[in-house]
N, C-alpha and C positions, 0 to 999 in steps of 0.2 A: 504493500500500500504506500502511497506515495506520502512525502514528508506535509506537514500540516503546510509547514512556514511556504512550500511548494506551491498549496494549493491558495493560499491567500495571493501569493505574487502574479498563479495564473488569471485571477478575479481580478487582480488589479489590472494587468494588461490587456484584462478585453476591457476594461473598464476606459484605457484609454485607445483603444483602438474604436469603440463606439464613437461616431461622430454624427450621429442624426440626433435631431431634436426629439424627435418623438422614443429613439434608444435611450437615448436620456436619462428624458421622464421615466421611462419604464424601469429603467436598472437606477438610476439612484440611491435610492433608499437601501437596498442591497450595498449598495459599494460604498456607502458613508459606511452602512451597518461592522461589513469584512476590513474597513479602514482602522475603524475602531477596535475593533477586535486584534487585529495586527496590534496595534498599539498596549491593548492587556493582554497579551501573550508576549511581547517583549518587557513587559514588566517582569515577568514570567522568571526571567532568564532561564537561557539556552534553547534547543531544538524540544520539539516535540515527539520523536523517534527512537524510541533505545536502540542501544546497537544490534539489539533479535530483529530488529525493523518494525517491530509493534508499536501502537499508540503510548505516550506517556501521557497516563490523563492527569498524574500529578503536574506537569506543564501547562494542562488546559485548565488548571481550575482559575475562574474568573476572581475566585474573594482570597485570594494568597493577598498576606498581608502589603500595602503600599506605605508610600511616605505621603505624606500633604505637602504644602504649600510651604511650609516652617512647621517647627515643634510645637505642636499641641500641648495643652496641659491636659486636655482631658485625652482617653484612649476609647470610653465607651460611656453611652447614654442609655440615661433609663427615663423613660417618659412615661409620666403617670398622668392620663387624660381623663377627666371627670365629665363622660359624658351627658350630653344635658345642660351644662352649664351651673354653676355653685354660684349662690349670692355671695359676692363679696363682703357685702352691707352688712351679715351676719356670721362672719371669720374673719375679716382684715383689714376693712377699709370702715373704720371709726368714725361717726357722723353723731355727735350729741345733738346737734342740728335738730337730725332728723327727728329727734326725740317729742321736739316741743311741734312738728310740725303733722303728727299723728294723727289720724283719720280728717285732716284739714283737706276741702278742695285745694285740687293740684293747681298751680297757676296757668294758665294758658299761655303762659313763655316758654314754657315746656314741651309744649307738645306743638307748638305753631311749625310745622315745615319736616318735621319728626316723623321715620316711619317705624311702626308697633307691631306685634306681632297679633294683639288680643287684645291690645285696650281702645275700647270703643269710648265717645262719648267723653266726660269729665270726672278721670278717678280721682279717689283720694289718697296720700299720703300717707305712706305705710315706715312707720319709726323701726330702727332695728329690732330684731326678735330673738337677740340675744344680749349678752353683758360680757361688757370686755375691758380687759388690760392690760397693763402694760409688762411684760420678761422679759429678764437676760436684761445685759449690759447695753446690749442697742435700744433699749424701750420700745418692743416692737409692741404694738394693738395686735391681740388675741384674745377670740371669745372665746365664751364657755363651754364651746363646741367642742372645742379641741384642747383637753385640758394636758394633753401628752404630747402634742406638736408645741407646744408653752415651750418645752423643757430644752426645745432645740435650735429658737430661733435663732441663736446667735451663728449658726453653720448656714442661715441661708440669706438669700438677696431678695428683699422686694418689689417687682415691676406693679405699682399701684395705679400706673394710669395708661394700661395696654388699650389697644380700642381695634376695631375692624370693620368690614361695612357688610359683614351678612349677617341677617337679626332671623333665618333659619336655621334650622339643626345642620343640615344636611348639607347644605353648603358653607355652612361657617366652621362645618368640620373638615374637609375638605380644604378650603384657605389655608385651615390652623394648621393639617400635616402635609400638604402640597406648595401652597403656596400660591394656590388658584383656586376659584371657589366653581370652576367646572370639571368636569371627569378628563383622565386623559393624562395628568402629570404627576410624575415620580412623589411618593412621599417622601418626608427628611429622613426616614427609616434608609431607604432604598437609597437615595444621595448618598448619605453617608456611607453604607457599605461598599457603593460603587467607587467611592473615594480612599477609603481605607482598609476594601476586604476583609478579611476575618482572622483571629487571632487564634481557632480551633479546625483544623482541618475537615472534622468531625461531624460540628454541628454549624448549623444555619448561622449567616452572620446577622441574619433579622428576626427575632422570635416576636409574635404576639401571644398575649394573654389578655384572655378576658373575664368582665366579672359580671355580677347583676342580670345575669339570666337575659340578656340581649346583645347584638353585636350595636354599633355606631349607628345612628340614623344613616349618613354616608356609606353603610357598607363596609365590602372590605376595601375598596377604591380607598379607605386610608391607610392602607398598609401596602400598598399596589403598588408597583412599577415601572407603570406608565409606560413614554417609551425606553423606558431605558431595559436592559437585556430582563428576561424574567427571572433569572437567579436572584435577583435584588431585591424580589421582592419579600413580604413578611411570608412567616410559616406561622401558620397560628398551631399556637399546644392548648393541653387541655391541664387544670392541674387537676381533674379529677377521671377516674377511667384511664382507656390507654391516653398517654399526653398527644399521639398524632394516631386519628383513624389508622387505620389499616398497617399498623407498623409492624405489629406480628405476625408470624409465617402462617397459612394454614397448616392443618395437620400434615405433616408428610411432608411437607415441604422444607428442607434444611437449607443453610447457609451455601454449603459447597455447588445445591442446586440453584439458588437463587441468584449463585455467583454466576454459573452458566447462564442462565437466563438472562440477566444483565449483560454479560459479555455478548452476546446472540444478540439482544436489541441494538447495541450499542455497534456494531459493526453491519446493522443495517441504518443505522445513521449517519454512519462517517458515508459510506456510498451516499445517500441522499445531502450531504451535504458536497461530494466533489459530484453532484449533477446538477443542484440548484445554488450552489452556493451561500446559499441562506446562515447568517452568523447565530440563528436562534438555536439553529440544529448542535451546533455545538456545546451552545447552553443548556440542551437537552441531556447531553450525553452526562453535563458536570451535574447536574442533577439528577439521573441515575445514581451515577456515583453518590452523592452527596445523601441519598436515599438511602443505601446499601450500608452506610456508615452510621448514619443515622442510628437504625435497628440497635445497632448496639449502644451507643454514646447516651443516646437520648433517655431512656429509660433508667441510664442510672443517674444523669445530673437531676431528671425531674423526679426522682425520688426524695420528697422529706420525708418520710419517716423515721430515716437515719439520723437525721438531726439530731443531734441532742436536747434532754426536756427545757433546758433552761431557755434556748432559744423559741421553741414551741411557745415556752411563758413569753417573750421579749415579744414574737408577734403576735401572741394570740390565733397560732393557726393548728388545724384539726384536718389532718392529713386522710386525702379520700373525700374529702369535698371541695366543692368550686365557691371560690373565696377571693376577695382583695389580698385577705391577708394569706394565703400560702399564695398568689401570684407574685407579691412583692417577695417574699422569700425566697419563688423561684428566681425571680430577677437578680437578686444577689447571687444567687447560685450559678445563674446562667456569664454575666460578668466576670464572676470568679473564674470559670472555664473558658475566658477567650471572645462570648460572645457579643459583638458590636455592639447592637444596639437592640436593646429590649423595652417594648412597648406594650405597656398596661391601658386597656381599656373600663371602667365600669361606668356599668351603664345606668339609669335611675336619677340625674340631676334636674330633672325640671321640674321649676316649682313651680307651678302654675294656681293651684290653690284650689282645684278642680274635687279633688279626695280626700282625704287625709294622708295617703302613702304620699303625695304631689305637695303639701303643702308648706309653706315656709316656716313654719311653727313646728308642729310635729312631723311628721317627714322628713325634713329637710335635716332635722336634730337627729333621725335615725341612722340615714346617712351619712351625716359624720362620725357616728360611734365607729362605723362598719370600717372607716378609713386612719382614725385619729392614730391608734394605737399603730398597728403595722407600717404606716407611711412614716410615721416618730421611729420605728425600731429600724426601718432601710435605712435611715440616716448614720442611726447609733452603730449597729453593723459594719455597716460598708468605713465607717470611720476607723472602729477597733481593728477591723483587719485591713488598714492601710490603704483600702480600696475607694477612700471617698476623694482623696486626693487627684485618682485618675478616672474618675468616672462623674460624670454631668447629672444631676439629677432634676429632672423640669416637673412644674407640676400643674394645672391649670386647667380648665375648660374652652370653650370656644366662643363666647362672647359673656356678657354680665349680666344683671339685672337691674330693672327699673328703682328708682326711690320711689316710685308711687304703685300702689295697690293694681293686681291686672282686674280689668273691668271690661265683660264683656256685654254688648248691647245694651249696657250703659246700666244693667241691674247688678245687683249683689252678690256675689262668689260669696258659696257655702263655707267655702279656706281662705284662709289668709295667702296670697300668694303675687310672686314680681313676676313682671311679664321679661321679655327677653329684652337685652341693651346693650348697643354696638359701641356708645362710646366711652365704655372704660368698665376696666373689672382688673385682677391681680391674678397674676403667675409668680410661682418663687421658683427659683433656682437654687442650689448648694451641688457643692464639688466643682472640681474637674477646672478649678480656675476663676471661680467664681469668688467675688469679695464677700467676707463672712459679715453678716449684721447691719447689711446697708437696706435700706426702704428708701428706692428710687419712684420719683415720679408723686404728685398728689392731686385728687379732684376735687370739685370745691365743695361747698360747707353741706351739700345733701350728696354726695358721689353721682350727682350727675353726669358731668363729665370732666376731664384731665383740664387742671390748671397749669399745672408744669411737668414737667420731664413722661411730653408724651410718647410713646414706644408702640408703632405697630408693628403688626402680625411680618413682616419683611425688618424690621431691625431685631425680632427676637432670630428668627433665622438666621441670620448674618449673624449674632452675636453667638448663636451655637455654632454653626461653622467655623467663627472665628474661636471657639476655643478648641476646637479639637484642631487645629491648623491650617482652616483654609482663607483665602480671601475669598469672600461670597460673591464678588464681579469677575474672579478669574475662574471660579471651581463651576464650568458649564459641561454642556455635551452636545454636539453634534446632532438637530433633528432637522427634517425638513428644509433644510437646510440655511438654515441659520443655526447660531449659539442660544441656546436654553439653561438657565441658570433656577437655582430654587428662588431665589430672590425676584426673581425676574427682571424688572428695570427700577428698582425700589431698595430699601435694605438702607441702613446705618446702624454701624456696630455701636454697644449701649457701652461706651468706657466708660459710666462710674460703677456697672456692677461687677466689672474685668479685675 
């Protein structure tokens, strides 16, 4: 069989031996695709070929670790996404304001030119629905919510006046991990791995975990790959049952056989790829592989039960159910072994005021129980074992809520509840290069919206890419032929949380 590096140079030279417009068009996309690819097989270093003349698929794996831009501080991110959206107003963004201005008609400054997701008509002015103070040496505001995240403020950054312009689920979740609020582009999961490969040969350099008995309004489109190669993209686990469908063998079926089997598919893809040249098919074959390693790797990292009980006590997790809190544990777990970047979903944040499981009162207060303790112990963790230093830890929703009550068709909601708000809500950051104990950014006297140190949804991306080591105007990729970047044409890195 012919040498890989062979069969790229042949693609390339029809590539330029095509000179019609309409050849072009058609092969394109193809020949950026095998350009690129050229390019991470020379990361690679060396041939492709052992000297038996066989494939080395350990040369074609796409996530073999890279360098960035410059040294990073961080090496791997754990992003913990509060699907839904979390009141700020009730964990971190302090308004005594709002106190004195409780069940008062909302002004009509408010809402003149404003678009709502659910308030109809003239609500009224909903006062926090919790009680807060101030921890630690930076004096951060924390409610009552979170009586176990108190204990850690001082290891993280707060962004108080992030803002966005999607005030629905689905597309403001999309923005938050894309960087586009339509289908179709890379999430920061998948950037980054494409930037920095993987640290475990083994396992996937993007894992998802989810909680809350739902996946994202968005889908999985947030954990997707867009155009970039589909190895990038997330592997969602489970922490309860097998952690990936179908990982273990049928009956009868052993390793040495599976091993054939693989080998059989995977030398009818090399043929299919020296006929159409397509660079996916190769990303096919590294995912076989990456499969077949899998089986074994995976099952033992996502094992807590091994954990020891004390740990168990620090998160509060109970091995053999689906939980926030053995998710985050596996995240630590999954970092410790190498992997990228690890993405926590749970789902259940909107408060709408609709139930009581939805309401900003009691609901909403459940919800934090479910998080406070386990997201306080990832911190404590990843610190003692050295690992906070090299790893990013983000936390946040996809847009905020209202200071005034959601009010539909202009009658009374049975719950207390904030309708959705684009312009301003808090994200914290800790680790990975992060400044410990700063509260950047503040909105005015009801957290309506950012009075100073505004930060959107393109300068928090920048400022993650800028800490694992990229510049977010140079770190793009080849589509369509133009440069595509996560930032897109947008983006300023936040140096006071650096």
């Amino acid at each position: 069989m012919k040498d890989l590096s062979k069969l790229l140079n042949e693609a390339q030279q029809q590539q330029l031996h095509a000179v019609t417009r309409r050849h072009f068009l058609k092969e394109c996309v193809a020949g950026i695709g095998s350009i690129a690819l050229g390019g991470l097989l020379g990361n690679c270093g060396g041939g492709v070929q052992r000297a038996d003349g066989a494939f080395d698929l350990n040369a074609l794996n796409p996530l073999v670790p890279k360098s960035p831009h410059f040294p990073g501080k961080a090496k791997s991110v754990i992003y913990l996404h509060m699907a839904g959206a979390p009141s700020q107003l009730e964990l971190f963004d302090y308004k005594p304001a709002l106190h004195k201005l409780h069940n008062q008609p909302c002004p009509e400054s408010l809402l003149a030119g404003k678009k709502f997701a659910f308030i109809r008509g003239v609500p009224k002015m909903l006062g926090p629905q919790a009680t807060f103070a101030q921890y630690g040496q930076s004096g951060a505001w924390v409610s009552d919510h979170l009586p176990h995240f108190s204990k850690v403020v001082d290891e993280v950054s707060f962004l108080k006046a992030v803002h966005t312009d999607q005030f629905n689920h689905g597309p403001a979740q999309l923005f938050m991990h894309t960087g586009n609020a339509r289908l179709g582009r890379p999430s920061i999961g998948s950037w980054v791995t494409y930037g920095l490969g993987s640290e475990n040969s083994n396992l996937p350099g993007f894992v998802v975990l989810t909680s809350g008995g739902k996946t994202p309004d968005a889908g999985k489109s947030v954990w997707g790959s867009g155009f970039l190669p589909s190895v990038y993209q997330g592997v969602q686990c489970r922490s309860k049952g097998d952690p990936v469908l179908y990982i273990a063998d049928p009956d009868g079926i052993g390793r040495d056989l599976k091993r054939s089997a693989i080998d059989a598919i995977n030398e009818v893809n090399k043929e299919e790829y020296k006929t159409f040249k397509d660079p996916e098919t190769l990303s096919r074959i590294a995912q076989y592989e990456m499969a077949y390693k899998m089986q074994v790797a995976v099952p033992e990292v996502m094992d807590i039960a091994k954990e020891p009980a004390y740990i168990h006590e620090l998160y509060g997790t109970q091995p053999g159910k689906e939980s926030f809190a053995n998710n985050c544990l596996l995240a630590r777990k999954l970092v410790e072994q190498g992997v990228r970047f690890v993405q926590l979903f749970d789902w259940g944040w909107d408060s709408h005021g609709t139930n009581p499981t939805d309401s900003i009162d009691l609901g909403f207060r459940n919800k934090c129980r479910e998080i406070d303790r386990p997201m306080t112990a990832l911190i404590m963790d990843l610190k003692q074992r050295g690992l906070l230093d090299e790893t990013l830890v983000v936390w946040g929703g996809e847009f905020g809520r209202t200071p005034m009550q959601e009010n539909r068709d202009n009658s009374d909601m049975p719950f207390l509840g904030r309708d959705h708000h684009t312009d301003a809500y808090t994200i914290w950051m800790a680790g990975g290069g992060i400044r410990n104990g700063v509260s950047y950014g503040e909105t005015d006297e009801i957290g309506f919206t950012g009075v100073s140190g505004r930060a959107s949804v393109h300068d928090v991306h920048a400022t993650m890419l800028h800490l694992l080591g990229f510049d977010h105007e140079k770190f793009t990729y080849e589509f369509q032929g133009r440069p595509f970047r996560l930032t897109d044409v947008e983006g300023n890195l936040i140096q006071a949380i650096v």
